[in-house]
SEBADO-797185 format. One record per residue (C-alpha): x, y, z; residue in three letters. Coordinates in steps of 0.5 Angstrom, whole numbers, plus 500, padded with zeros to 3 digits. Example, Ala and Ser with C-alpha at 12.3 -4.5 7.8 and 13.67 -1.06 7.14 Angstrom:
REM residues 2
525491516ALA527498514SER
//
This chain:
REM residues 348
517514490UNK520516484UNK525512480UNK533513482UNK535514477UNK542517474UNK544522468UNK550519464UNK555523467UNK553519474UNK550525478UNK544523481UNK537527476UNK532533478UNK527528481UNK531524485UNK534530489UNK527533490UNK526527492UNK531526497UNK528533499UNK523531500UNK525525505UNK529530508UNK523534510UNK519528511UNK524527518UNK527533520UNK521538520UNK514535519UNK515531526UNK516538530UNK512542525UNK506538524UNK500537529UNK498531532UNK492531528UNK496532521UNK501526524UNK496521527UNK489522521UNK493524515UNK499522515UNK501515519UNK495513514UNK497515508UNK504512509UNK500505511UNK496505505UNK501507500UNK505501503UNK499497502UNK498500495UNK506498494UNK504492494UNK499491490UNK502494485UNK507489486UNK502484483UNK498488479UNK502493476UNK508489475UNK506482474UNK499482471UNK495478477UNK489481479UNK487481486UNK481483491UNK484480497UNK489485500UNK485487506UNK485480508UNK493481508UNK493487511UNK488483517UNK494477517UNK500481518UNK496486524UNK493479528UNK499475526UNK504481530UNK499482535UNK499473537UNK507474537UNK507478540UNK502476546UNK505468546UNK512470545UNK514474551UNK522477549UNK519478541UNK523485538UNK518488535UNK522490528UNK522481528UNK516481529UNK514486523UNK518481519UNK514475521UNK508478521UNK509480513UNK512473512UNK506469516UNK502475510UNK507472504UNK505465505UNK498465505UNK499469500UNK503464495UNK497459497UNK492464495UNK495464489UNK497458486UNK490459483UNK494464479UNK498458475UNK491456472UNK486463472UNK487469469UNK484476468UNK477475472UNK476470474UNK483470478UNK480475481UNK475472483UNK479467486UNK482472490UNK476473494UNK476466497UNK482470501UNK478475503UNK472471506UNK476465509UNK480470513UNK474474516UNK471467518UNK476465521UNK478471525UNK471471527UNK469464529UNK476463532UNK477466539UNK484465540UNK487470534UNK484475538UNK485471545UNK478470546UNK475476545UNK468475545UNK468482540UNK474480536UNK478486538UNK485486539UNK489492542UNK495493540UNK502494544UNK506499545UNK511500539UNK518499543UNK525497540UNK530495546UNK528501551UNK525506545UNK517507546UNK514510540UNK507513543UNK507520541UNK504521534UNK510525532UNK514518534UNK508513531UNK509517525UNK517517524UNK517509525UNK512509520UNK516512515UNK522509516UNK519502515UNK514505509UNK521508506UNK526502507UNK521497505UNK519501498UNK527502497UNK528494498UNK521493493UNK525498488UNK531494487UNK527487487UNK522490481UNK530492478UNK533486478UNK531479474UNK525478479UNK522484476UNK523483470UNK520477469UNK514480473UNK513484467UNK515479461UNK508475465UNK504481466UNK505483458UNK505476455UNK505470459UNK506465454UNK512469450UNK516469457UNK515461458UNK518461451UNK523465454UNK525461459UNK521466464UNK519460470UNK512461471UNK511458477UNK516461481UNK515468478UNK508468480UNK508466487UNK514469489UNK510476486UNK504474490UNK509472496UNK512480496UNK506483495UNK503480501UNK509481505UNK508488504UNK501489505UNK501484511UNK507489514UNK502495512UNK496491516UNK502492522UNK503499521UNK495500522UNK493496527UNK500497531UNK501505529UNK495508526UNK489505530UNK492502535UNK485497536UNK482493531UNK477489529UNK476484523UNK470488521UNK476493519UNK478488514UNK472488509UNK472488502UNK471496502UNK478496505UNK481492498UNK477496493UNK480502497UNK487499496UNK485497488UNK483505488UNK489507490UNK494503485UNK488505479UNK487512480UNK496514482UNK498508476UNK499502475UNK506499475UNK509505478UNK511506485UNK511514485UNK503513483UNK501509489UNK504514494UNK500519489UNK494515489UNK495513497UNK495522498UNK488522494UNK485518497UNK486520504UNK487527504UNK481528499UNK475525502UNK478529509UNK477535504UNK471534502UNK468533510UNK471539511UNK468544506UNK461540505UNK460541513UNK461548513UNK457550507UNK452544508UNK452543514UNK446546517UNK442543512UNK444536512UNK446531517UNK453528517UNK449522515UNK448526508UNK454529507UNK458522508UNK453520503UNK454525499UNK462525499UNK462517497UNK458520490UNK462525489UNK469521490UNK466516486UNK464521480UNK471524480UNK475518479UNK470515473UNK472522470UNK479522471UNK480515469UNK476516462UNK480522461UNK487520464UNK487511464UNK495512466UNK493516473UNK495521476UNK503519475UNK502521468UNK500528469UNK505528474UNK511526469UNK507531464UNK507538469UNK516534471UNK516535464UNK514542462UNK518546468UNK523542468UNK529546464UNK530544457UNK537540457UNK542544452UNK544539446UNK552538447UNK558539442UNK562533440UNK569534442UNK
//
């Protein structure tokens, strides 16, 4: 998601407009032209990843802290969701998104207290807790996924008043609505006081206390933003994507994905984590496709699925000795050379 930004004569710039195409498009022809297939396991996940990813950004790129929990989060807001909806009976499903995140943000913002003393590493570390006490509990209390024995949950259906979203067309339009509102609203946060002390602490924490920049509040509430994001993401997976769940879909490989995704787009741009998100999701499905069909009488599925998490892996570490910024500088790069050269003005 782009910066929307304005020229000085008021009119919206280039970028913004293709954007705004680019949403237009997302509505109004991909949900009547695209495949179930194309809706359902490319498209609905990569909008929950990059909301997830949104998030992360929020508290890594933006505010400088570290964190390898997110997928506890995206556990929190998907059980949170699914347990009030099953004990409270009449629960609208948009309040019930907004719960479930807010459940999210305040595990978060205890998680986070830490943050307050560690930094670096060792609050990454910390982060982990997050990431292990939640699986726990989710596997050794029966109620969070109301005494199945396995832990699996199945999702409701998506229903606001007497609309039901079953089809994947309709999963994906309500994913993309809650995705592209949550994103404008991060957007005006980052752009607001609150995101400018996120950065002051991310660039230098003791100078923004000097400033009058308060710690505290800045740092949790960066923590408690970042979790409702992702805990409203974990929402989207369970509820519009999978549709089932279990806690072992909540593991570390999960935050170290979600790392990747915000690493390999660019850190503190909401654009790079939508890029990063498409990388992820559609590349691996890239690398199935051609390693099956040139390799695939001579190696098992085993071997090929192997094969695509070196090659994955080699990519990334090559891209980010070439480009640490990610993939959004290369995007700003190629913006920048097809973009017609602005005519100096004349004084009047």
């Amino acid at each position: 998601m782009a910066h929307l930004a304005r020229t000085k004569t008021g009119r919206p710039t280039a970028e913004t407009l293709w954007i705004g195409i680019g949403i237009v498009v997302a509505y109004g022809v991909v949900p009547f032209a695209g495949s179930d297939y194309l809706l359902d396991a490319v498209l609905t996940p990569f909008l929950v990843l990059a909301l997830a990813a949104v998030g992360l950004n929020v508290l890594t790129g933006y505010a400088g802290q570290v964190s390898l929990g997110s997928a506890a989060f995206l556990a929190v807001g998907a059980y949170a969701a699914y347990n009030l909806h099953l004990r409270v009976p009449g629960l609208p499903l948009l309040l019930d998104l907004v719960l479930a995140g807010g459940i999210a943000a305040a595990i978060g913002i205890v998680f986070g207290l830490p943050s307050l003393r560690l930094r670096g590493f060792y609050l990454a570390v910390s982060t982990l807790a997050a990431q292990f006490f939640v699986q726990w509990a989710l596997t050794k209390f029966g109620w969070f996924s109301n005494d199945n024995p396995s832990g699996v949950i199945d999702a409701p259906v998506l229903r606001i008043g007497s609309v039901s979203f079953t089809t994947a067309a309709e999963r994906y339009v309500f994913s993309l609505t809650i995705v592209v509102v949550l994103t404008l609203l991060t957007l005006l946060l980052l752009r607001s006081q609150s995101g400018r002390n996120f950065i002051a602490v991310r660039d230098h924490e003791i100078a923004a206390k000097v400033v009058g920049v308060p710690l505290l509040r800045t740092k949790l509430l960066a923590f408690g933003m970042s979790s409702f994001l992702i805990g409203v993401a974990g929402v989207l997976w369970a509820f519009a994507y999978l549709r089932t769940v279990e806690p072992a879909g909540f593991n570390l490989d999960r935050s170290f994905q979600i790392l990747f995704i915000i690493i390999i787009g660019g850190l503190a741009s909401l654009r790079g984590s939508f890029i990063g998100a498409a990388f992820i999701v559609v590349f691996p499905l890239l690398l199935s496709r051609i390693g099956a069909a040139l390799l695939g009488r001579v190696f098992d599925s085993g071997v090929l699925e192997m094969s695509q998490h070196i090659v994955i892996g080699a990519l990334i570490i090559v891209f980010l000795i070439a480009e640490p910024r990610g993939l959004i500088a290369l995007w700003d790069r190629a913006w920048s050379a097809v973009r017609p050269a602005r005519r100096p003005t004349i004084p009047t």
